[in-house]
C-alpha positions as CSV (number, residue, x, y, z in Angstrom):
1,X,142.8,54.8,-171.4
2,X,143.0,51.5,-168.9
3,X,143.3,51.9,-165.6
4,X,147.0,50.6,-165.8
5,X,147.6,53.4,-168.1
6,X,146.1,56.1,-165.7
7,X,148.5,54.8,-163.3
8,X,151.5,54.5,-165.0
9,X,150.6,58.4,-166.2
10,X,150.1,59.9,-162.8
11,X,153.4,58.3,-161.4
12,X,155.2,59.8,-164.6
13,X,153.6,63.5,-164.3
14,X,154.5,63.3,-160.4
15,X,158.1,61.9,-161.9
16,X,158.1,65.5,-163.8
17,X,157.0,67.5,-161.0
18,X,160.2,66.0,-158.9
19,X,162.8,67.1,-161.5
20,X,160.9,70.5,-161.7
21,X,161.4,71.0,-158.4
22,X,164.9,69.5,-158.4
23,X,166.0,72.3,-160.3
24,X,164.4,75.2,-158.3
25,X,165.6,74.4,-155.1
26,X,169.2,73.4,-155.8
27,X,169.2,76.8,-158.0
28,X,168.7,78.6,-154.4
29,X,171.1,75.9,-152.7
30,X,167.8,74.1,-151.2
31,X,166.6,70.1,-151.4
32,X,163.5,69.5,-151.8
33,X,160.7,68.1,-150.1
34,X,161.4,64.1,-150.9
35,X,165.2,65.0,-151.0
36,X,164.6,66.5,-147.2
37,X,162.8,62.9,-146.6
38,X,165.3,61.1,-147.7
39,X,167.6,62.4,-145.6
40,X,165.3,62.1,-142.3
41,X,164.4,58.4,-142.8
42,X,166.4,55.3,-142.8
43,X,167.0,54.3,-146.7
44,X,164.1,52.9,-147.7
45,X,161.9,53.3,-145.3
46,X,159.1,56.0,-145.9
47,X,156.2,55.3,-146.8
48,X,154.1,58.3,-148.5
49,X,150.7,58.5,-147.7
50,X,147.8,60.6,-150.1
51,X,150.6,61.5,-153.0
52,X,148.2,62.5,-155.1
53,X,145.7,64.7,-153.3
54,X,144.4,67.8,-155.4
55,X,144.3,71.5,-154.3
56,X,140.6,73.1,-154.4
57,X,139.1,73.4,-157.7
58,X,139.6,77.0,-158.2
59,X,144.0,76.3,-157.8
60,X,144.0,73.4,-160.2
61,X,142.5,75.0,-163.0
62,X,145.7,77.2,-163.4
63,X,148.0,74.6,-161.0
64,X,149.1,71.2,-161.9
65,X,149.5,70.4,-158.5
66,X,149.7,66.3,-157.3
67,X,149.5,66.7,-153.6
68,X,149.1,70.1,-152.9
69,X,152.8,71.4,-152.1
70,X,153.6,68.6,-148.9
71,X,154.6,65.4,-149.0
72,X,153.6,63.3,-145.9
73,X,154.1,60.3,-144.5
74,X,155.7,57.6,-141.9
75,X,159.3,56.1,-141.7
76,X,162.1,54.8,-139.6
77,X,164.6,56.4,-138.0
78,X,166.8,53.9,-136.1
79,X,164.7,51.5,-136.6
80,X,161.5,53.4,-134.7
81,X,158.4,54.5,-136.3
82,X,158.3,57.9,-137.0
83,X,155.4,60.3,-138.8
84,X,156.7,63.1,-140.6
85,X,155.7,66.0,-143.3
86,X,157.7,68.1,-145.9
87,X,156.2,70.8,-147.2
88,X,156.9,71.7,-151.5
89,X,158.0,75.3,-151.7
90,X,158.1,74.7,-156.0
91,X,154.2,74.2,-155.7
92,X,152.4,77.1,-155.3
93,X,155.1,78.2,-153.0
94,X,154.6,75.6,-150.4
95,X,151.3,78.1,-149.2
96,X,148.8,76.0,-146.9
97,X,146.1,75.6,-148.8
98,X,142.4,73.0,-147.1
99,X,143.6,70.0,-148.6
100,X,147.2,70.4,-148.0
101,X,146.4,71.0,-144.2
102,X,144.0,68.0,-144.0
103,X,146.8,66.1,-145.0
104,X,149.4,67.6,-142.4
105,X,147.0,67.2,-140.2
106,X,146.4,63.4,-141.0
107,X,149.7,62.6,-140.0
108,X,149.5,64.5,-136.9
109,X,146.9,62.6,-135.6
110,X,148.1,59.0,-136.8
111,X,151.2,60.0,-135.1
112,X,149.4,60.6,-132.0
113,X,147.2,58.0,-132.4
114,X,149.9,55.2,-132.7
115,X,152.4,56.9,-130.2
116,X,155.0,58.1,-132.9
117,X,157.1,61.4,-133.0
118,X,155.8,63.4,-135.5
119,X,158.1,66.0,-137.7
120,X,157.4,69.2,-139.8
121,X,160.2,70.0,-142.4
122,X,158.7,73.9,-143.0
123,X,158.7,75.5,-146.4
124,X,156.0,77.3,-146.3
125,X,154.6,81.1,-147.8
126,X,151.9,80.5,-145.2
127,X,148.4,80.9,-146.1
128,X,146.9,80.4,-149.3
129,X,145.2,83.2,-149.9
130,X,143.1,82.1,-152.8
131,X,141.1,79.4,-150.6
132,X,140.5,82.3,-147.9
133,X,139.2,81.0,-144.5
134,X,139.4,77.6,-145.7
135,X,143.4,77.9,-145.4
136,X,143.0,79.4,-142.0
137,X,140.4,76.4,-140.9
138,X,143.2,74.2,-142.1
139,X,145.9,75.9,-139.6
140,X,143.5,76.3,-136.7
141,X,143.4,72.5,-136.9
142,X,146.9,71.8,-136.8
143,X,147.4,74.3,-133.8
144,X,144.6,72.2,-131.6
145,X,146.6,68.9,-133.1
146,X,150.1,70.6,-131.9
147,X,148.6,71.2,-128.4
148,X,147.0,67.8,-128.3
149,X,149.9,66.0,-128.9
150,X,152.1,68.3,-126.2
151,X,153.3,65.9,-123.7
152,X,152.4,62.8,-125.7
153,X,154.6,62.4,-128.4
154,X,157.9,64.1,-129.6
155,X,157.2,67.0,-132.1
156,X,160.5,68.3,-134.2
157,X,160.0,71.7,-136.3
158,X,162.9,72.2,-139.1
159,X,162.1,75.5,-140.8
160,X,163.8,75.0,-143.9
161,X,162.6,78.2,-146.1
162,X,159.7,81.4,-144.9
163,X,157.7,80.6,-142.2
164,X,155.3,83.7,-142.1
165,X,152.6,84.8,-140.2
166,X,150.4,83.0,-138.8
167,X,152.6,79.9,-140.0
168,X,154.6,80.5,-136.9
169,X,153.0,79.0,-134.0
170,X,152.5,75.7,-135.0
171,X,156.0,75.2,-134.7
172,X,156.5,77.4,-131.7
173,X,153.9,74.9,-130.4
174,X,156.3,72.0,-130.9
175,X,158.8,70.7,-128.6
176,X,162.4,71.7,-130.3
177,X,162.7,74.2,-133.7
178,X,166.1,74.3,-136.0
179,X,166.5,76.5,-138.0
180,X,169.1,77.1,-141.1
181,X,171.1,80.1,-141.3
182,X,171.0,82.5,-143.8
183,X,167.6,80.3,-145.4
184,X,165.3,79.7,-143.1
185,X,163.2,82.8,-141.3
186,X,160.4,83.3,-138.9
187,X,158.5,86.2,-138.0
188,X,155.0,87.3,-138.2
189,X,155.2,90.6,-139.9
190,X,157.7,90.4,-142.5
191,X,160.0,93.3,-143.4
192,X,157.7,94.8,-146.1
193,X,154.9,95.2,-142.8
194,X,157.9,96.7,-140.6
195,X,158.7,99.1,-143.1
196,X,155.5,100.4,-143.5
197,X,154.0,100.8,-140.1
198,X,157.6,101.8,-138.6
199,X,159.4,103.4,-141.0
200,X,162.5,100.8,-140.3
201,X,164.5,99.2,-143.3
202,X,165.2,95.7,-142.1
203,X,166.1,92.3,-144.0
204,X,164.3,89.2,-143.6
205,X,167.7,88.1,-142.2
206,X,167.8,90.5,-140.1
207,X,164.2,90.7,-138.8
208,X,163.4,86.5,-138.5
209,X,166.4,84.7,-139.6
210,X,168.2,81.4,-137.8
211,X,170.9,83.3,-136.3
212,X,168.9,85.8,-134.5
213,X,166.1,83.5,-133.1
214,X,168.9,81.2,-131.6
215,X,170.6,84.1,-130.0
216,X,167.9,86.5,-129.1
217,X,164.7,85.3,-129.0
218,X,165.4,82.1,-127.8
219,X,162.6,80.6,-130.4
220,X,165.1,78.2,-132.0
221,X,166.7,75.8,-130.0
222,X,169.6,75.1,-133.0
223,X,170.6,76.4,-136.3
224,X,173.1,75.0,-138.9
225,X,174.4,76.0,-141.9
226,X,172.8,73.7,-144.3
227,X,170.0,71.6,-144.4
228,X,171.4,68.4,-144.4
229,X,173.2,69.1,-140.5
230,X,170.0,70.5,-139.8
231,X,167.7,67.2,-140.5
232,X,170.1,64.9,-139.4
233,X,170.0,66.4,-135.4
234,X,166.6,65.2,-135.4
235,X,168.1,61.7,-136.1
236,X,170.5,62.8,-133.2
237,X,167.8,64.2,-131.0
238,X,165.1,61.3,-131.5
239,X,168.5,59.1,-130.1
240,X,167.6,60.5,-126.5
241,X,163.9,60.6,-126.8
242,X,161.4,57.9,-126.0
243,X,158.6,57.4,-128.6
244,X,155.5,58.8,-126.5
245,X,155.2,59.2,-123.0
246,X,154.7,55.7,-122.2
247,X,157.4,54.5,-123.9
248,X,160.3,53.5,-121.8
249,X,163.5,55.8,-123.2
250,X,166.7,54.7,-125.4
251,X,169.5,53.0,-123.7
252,X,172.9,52.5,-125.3
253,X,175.4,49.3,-124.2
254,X,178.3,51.6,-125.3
255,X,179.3,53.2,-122.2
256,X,182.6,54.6,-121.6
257,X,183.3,57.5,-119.7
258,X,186.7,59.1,-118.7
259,X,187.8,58.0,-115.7
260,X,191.6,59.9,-116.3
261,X,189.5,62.8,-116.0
262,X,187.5,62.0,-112.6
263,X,190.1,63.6,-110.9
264,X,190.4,66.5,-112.3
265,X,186.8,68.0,-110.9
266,X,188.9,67.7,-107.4
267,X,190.2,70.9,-108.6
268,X,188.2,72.5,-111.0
269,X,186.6,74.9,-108.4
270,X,188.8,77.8,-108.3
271,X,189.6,79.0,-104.8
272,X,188.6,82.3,-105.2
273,X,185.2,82.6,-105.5
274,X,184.9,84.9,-108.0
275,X,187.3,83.3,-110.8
276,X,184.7,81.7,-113.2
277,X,185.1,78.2,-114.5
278,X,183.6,76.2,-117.3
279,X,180.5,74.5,-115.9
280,X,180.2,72.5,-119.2
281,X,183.3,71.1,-119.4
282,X,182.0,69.6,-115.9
283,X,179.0,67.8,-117.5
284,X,181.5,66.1,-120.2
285,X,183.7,64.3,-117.6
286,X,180.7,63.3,-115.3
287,X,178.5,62.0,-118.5
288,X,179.3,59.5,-120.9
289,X,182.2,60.1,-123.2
290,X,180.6,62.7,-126.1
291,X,177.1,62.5,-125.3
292,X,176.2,65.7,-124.1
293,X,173.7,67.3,-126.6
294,X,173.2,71.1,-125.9
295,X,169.9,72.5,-126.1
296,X,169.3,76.5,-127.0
297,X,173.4,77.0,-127.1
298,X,173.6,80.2,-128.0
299,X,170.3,81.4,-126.1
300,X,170.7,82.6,-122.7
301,X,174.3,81.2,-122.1
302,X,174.2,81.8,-118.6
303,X,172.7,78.7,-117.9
304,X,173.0,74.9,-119.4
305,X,170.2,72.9,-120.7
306,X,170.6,69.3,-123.0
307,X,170.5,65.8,-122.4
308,X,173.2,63.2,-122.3
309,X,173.3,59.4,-121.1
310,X,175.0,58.8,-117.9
311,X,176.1,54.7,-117.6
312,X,173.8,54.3,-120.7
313,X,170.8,56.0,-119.9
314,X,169.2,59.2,-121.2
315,X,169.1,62.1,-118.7
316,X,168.4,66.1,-119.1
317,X,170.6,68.5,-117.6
318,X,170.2,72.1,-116.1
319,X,173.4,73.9,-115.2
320,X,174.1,77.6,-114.0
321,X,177.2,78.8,-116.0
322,X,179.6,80.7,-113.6
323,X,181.0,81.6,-116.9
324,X,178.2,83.9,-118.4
325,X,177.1,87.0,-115.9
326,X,178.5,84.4,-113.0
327,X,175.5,82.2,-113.4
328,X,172.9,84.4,-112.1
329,X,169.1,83.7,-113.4
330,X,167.5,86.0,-115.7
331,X,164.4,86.2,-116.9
332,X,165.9,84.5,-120.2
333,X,167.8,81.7,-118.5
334,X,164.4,81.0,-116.4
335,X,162.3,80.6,-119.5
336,X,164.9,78.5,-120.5
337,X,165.2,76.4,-118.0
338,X,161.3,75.9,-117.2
339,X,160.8,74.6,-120.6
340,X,163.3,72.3,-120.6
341,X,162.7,71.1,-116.9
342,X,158.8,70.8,-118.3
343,X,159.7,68.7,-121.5
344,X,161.9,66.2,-119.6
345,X,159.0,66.0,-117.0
346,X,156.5,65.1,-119.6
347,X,158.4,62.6,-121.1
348,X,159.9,60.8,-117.9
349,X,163.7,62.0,-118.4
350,X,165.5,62.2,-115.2
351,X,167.2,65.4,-114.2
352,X,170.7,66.3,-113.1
353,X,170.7,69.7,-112.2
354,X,174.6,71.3,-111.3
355,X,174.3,74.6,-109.2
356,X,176.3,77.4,-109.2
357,X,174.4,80.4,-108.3
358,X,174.3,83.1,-106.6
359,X,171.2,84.4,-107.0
360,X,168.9,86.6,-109.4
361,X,170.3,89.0,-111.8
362,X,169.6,92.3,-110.0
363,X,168.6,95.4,-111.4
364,X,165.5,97.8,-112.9
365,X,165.5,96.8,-116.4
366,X,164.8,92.8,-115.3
367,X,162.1,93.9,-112.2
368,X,160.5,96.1,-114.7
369,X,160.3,93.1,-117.7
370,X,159.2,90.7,-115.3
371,X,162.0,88.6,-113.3
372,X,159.2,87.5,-110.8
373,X,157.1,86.5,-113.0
374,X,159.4,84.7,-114.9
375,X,161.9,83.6,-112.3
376,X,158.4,82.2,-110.5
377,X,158.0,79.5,-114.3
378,X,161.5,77.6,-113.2
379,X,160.2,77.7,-109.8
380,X,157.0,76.1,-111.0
381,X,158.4,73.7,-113.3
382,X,160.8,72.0,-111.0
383,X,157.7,71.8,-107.9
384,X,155.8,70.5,-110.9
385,X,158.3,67.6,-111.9
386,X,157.6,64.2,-111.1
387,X,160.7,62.6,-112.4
388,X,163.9,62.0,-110.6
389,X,165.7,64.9,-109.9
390,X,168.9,65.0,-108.5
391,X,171.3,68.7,-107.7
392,X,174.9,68.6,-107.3
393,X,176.1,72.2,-105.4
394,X,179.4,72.9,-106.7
395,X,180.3,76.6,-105.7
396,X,177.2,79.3,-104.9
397,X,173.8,78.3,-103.8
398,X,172.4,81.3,-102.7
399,X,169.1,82.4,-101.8
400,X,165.6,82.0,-103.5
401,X,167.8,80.8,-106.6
402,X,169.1,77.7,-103.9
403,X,165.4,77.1,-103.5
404,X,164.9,77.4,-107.2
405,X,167.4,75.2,-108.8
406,X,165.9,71.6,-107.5
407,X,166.1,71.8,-103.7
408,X,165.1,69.5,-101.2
409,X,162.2,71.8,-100.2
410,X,160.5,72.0,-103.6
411,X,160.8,67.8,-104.0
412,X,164.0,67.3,-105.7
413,X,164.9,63.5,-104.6
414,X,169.0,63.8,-103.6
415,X,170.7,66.5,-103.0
416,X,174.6,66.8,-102.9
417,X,177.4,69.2,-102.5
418,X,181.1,69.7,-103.3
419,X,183.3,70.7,-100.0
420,X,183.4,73.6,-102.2
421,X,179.9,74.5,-102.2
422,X,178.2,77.9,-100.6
423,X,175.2,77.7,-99.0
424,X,173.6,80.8,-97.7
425,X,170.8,82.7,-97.7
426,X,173.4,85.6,-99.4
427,X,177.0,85.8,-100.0
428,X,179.4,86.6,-97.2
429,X,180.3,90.2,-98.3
430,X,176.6,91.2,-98.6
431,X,175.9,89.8,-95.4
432,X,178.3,90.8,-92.7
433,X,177.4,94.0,-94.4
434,X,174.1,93.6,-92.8
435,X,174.7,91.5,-89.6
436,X,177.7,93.2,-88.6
437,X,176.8,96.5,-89.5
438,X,177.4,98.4,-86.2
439,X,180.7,96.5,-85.4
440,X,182.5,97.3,-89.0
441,X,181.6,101.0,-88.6
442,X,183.4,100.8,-85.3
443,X,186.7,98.9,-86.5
444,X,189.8,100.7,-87.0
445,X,190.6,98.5,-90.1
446,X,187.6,97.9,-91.6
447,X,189.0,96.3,-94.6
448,X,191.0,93.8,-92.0
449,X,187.4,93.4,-90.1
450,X,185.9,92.7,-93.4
451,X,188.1,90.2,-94.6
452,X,187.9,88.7,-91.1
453,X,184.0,88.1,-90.6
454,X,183.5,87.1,-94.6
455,X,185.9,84.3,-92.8
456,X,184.1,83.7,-89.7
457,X,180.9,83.9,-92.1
458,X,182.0,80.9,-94.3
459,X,183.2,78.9,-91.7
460,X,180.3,79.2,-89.5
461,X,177.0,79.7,-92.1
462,X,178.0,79.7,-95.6
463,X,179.5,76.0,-95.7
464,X,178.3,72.8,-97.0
465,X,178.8,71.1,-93.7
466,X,176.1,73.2,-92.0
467,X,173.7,72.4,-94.5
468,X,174.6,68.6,-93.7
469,X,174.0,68.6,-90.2
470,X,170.8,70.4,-91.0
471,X,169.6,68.3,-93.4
472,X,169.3,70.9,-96.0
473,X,171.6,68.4,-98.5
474,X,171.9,64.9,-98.3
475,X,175.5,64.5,-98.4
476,X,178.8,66.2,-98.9
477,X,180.7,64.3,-101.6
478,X,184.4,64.2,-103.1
479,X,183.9,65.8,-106.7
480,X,185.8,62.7,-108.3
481,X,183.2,60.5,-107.0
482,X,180.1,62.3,-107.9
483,X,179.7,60.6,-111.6
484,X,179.3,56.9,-109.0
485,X,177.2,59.1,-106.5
486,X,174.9,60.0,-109.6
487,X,174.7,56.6,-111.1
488,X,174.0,55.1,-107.6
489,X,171.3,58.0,-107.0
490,X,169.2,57.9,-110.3
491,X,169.4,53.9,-109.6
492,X,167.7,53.7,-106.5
493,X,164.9,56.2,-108.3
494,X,164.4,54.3,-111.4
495,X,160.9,53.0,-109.7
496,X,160.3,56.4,-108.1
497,X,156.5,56.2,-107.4
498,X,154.8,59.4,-107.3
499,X,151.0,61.1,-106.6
500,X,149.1,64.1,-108.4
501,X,146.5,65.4,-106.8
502,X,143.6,65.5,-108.9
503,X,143.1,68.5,-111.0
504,X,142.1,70.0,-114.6
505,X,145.7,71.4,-114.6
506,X,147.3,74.0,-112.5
507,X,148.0,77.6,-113.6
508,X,151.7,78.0,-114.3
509,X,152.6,82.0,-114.0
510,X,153.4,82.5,-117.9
């Protein structure tokens, strides 16, 4: 046989491999790995590297096996280079055998190497346990590629199928994880393992699926009902993202914003201060028109996180939700928000942050599980940021959480409020409670003396004004004209200059 022949072979048995594995996934409604691909990439565009890579010796004796269960390679999306691998659940059930982590691990480090995103599509029964430690030498380089790359370049995780064991951290190491209801899990003990050590009947649904780690564990920051939704919002994502951190980010010439709607924030507030309002539908009129792209929705509601372009231009938001437990911080919403604040640091996003808190959730359950400790990671992460940060105060800036969410005193650059805002070390009925302590037990009406010094107490402390003539904020601003404030504001910071001191790294409280 010629060496034409050989070729024209090898393309036909990997020809035969593809319509194999058509037919097993779409039996269990699932593409498969080039299908996935095809999908990610602008048409035409990827180009596969090693196809036709062999598993270890002992596997192929039984295994016909052409790349050993992941396809990888670079492509386009919009036009910009981007580095990507699929893994083959039809061979050998996708497990992670040397050579098919070598080849993961290729493309991590040409993506790193040539400042390109780089993007797991997971199908995966984890290790191979046939090749033994070799599997497991395979993973432990793709974890010290994950955590080189942090920071550098973008890096997506779409679990499409299992993702088991010690499978799970590489993608718990990369920026953003989506996940697929009802066929896509994560966990590291699988039911079976629960089952046995706890006595507890659980499904794999139940135990790791998309639903539950994008509600409760906050490990996936979306989920969708089918794969195709799922891989095209990394299209949408990359949209906002910059290539690597050098790369300057995306900016769109469409911009059009509502400007009907401007007016509207004039009285969005509700006058009494406990009435909640939708904080989000405040970053769709301030933002460009339908831009706003939620990060971790359905994790820790009480608080926003996502980027959206204002006049063009990328930004990330953080937002307390007066809507959800009044907007306090948890230790959920902090984790939240430190990771986000951290990811838009490392990649040079500014930050709007809109505040409406009125301090920490209170309480034994959060003391005793850590809201110090975790409260303290927001706390760090916005002292840590270097990027321009701008707050708008809307209602309730109480407290340590004032301090927390981007004040002047922890180096955010601008600092605005509403006439609406409250600024106080605590709200007024807490604190004439304390201050005036001696004169309510001697009023006749105490509710009447109440309701009077709560008065006295926002007119005199808890006002934006004070702050003003402090110079605790930078301005007080009519809400219709914040969306020009912002745009002036991140304007004047788009050559912010900034210093490190010089350090291995510091020691964030995690």
């Amino acid at each position: 046989m010629n060496k034409r022949e050989i070729f024209e072979q090898r393309r036909h048995f990997l020809q035969q491999m593809e319509e194999v594995a058509v037919q097993k996934q779409h039996a269990k409604l699932k593409l498969t790995a080039r299908e996935r691909l095809n999908i990610l990439f602008d048409e035409g565009s990827f180009f596969e590297l090693n196809t036709f890579v062999e598993p270890a010796k002992e596997i192929k004796k039984s295994q016909n096996a052409y790349g050993d269960g992941v396809v990888v390679g670079r492509g386009l999306i919009q036009g910009r280079s981007v580095f990507a691998y699929a893994q083959d659940f039809t061979v050998m059930g996708g497990s992670l055998g040397y050579a098919h982590g070598m080849k993961i691990a290729k493309v991590q480090e040409m993506a790193l190497k040539f400042g390109s995103p780089c993007i797991g599509l997971i199908d995966s029964g984890g290790a191979r346990i046939q090749e033994g430690i070799n599997s497991l030498s395979a993973y432990a380089r793709i974890f010290r590629n994950n955590v080189r790359s942090s920071g550098i370049i973008p890096q997506i995780s779409v679990i499409l199928g299992p993702s088991a064991g010690g499978a799970v951290y590489s993608p718990a190491m990369t920026d953003f994880v989506i996940m697929t209801n009802k066929t896509s899990y994560m966990f590291v003990t699988g039911p079976d393992v629960v089952k046995e050590v706890l006595n507890q009947e659980i499904s794999m649904d139940e135990l790791g699926g998309g639903n539950v780690h994008a509600e409760k564990s906050g490990v996936a920051h979306f989920v969708f009902e089918d794969e195709e939704h799922a891989i095209i919002q990394v299209r949408k994502l990359l949209a906002y993202l910059p290539l690597n951190n050098f790369d300057p980010l995306p900016v769109s010439m469409d911009v059009n914003f509502n400007a009907e709607r401007q007016e509207y924030l004039n009285k969005i507030v509700p006058d009494d201060p406990n009435r909640p309002y939708d904080m989000k539908e405040i970053v769709n009129i301030l933002v460009d028109n339908n831009t706003f792209l939620e990060i971790h929705e359905k994790f820790a509601q009480n608080i926003l996180v996502g980027f959206a372009r204002l006049n063009g231009k990328t930004i990330g938001v953080v937002a307390n939700q007066p809507k959800v437990m009044a907007g306090t911080l948890d230790i959920n919403a902090s984790i939240k928000g430190a990771r986000f604040v951290r990811f838009c640091d490392s990649f040079n996003i500014p930050i709007l942050v809109l505040e409406d808190v009125p301090g920490f959730m209170p309480g034994a359950e959060q003391e005793h599980t850590g809201i110090i400790r975790n409260g303290a990671k927001l706390l760090y992460a916005f002292c840590e940021a270097t990027v321009p940060r701008v707050t708008v105060i809307t209602r309730k800036a109480y407290g340590g959480a004032f301090i927390v969410m981007n004040s002047l005193g922890i180096g955010g650059d601008f600092n605005f409020a509403w006439p609406s805002a409250e600024i106080a070390v605590m709200g007024p009925a807490g604190a004439i409670k304390i201050i005036n302590r001696a004169e309510l037990a001697a009023a006749a009406d105490r509710k009447a003396a109440e309701q009077e010094l709560v008065e006295k107490y926002k007119e005199e402390i808890a006002n934006p004004f004070k702050a003003e003539e402090l110079g605790m904020i930078d301005d007080v601003i009519k809400p219709s004209d914040t969306r020009r404030v912002l745009i002036t504001a991140f304007e004047i910071l788009a050559n912010k200059q900034y210093s490190q001191p010089e350090r291995k790294h510091g020691n964030i409280p995690l």
